[in-house]
C-alpha angles and dihedrals in degrees: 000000000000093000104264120130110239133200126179146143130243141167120259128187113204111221118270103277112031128099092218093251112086082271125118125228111173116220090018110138103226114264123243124218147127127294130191111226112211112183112176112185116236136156127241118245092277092049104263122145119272147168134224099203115191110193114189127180099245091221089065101041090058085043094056082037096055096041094047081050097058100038090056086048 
């Protein structure tokens, strides 16, 4: 941790099966995709160096940013 904010995207893969939501689907091979990495520095409560990490399906990102975009237009 040297203190910089990163973001980044990298492939993931979910287990086999598993749909990628919390839901399980038995025999389902896991699914691939994209995922945006957000990691944001901070420190614990006794000062130590820490980290906050998002991680976001990046589908599904597109798909909340497309949607927000055409109910503003």
């Amino acid at each position: 941790l040297d203190g910089r904010e990163w973001t980044g995207v990298v492939p993931f893969r979910t287990p086999d099966g598993t749909t990628g939501s919390g839901d399980r689907a038995n025999g389902r091979r896991g699914q691939r995709g994209l995922a945006e990495v957000y990691v944001m520095p901070t420190r614990t409560e006794d000062g130590q160096k820490a980290a906050v990490c998002i991680v976001v399906d990046v589908r599904v990102l597109r798909s909340i940013e497309t949607d927000l975009a055409a109910s503003q237009a």
